[in-house]
N, C-alpha and C positions, 0 to 999 in steps of 0.2 A: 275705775270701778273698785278696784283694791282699795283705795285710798277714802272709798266712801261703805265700804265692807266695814273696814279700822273704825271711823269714828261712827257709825252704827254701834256697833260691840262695846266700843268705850263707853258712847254714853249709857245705853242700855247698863252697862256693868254700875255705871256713876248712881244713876236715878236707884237702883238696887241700895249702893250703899248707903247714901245719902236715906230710902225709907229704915235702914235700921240704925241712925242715929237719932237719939234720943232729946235734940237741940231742934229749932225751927231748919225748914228745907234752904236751903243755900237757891235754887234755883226756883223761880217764880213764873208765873204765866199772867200776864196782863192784855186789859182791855181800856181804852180811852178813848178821847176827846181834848183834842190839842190843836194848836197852832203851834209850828207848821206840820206837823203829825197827821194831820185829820183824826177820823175816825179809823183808829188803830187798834192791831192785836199781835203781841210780840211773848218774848220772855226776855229775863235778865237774869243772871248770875250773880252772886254776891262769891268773889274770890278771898275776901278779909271782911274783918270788922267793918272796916272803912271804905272800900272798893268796888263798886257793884259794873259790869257793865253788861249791855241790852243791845236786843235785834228787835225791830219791830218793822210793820207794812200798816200800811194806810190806805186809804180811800176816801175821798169827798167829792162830792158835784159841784161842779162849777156852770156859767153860763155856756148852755148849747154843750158841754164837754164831762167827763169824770176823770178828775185827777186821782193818779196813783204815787205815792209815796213809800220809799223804803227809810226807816232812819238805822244809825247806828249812836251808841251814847254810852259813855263813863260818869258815874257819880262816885264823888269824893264826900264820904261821912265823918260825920264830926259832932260835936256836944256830947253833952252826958249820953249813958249807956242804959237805955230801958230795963228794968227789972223784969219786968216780964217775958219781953222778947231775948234779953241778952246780948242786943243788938243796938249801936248807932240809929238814931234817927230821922237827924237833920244833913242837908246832901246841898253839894254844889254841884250842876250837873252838865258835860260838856256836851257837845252833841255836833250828828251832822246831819242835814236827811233830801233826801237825791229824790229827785221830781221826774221821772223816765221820759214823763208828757211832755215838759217842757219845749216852750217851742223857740226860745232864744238862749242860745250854748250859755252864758253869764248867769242864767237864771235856773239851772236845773240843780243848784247847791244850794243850800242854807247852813249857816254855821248859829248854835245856841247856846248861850249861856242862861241857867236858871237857878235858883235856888228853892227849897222846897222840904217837905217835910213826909215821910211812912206816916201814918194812921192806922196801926192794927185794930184790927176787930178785938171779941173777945178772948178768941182761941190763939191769938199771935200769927195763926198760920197766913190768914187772910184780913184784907183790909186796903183801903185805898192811900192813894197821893198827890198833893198839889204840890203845884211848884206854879213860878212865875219869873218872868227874864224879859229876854231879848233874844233876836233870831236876825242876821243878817243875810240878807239877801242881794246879790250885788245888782247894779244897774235898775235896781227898782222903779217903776212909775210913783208920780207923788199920788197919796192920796190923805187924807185926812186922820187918818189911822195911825199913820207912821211915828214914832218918838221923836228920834234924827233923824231930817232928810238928809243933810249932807251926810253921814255914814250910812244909810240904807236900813237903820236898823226900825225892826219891827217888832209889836209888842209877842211874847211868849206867854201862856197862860194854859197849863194841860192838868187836866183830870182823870187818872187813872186808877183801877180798881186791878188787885194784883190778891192770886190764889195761890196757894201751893199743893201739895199731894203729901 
């Protein structure tokens, strides 16, 4: 309970200081549509220029079931530096995201690789992002969809729309 007092206070104190600087908000809140994500609502943190990383949960239906998904993910930014925003906008993005449902212990992981691109609005604050990759998944069933069967890998493709305060 202590230890969740602390980071209460901190962030509470962060989101404070963070409204009175005068640059876009370091921490965002987003909404999407991804594989293997689902229909997801997280935040991420940008700790550099270059460094962003993110918590997100998910949800999608499946047959007779509703899968749940937690992901966790680091994007590494790079190319030129927007004028407007003052920020990187192109990202390599690592990722992991844990299926709770799962009903075969091999298959409750996915490991992702994407790359992708921010899309501000007009206010810098807000604005979406694609990206596109690979998502591995071990001991996969084959299906028609797959890139590599022999490495299990599957296609990545997420759509997300991200605010800030």
């Amino acid at each position: 309970m202590k230890y969740a007092t602390v980071f209460i206070a901190f962030s509470f104190f962060h989101f404070i200081a963070c409204g009175q600087e005068a640059t876009i908000s370091k921490t965002r809140f987003v909404a999407g549509l991804s594989a293997p994500e689902l229909f997801h609502l997280g935040f991420t943190h940008r700790v550099a220029r270059f460094s962003q990383f993110g918590l997100n949960a998910g949800i999608g239906p499946s047959w007779g079931m509703v899968w749940t998904a937690v992901s966790l993910e680091h994007r590494l930014y790079f190319g030129k530096t927007s004028e407007r925003t003052h920020q990187k906008l192109w990202f390599f993005r690592q990722g992991s995201t844990w299926f709770p449902a799962a009903t075969e212990p091999s298959q409750d992981f996915t490991f992702n690789l994407t790359a992708g691109k921010d899309i501000p609005f007009k206010n810098g604050k807000n604005g979406f992002t694609i990206d596109l990759g690979v998502f591995y998944l071990p001991d996969s069933e084959d299906s028609s969809v797959m890139l590599v069967r022999s490495w299990n890998l599957w296609p990545a493709l997420r759509f997300e729309f991200y605010f800030s305060f």
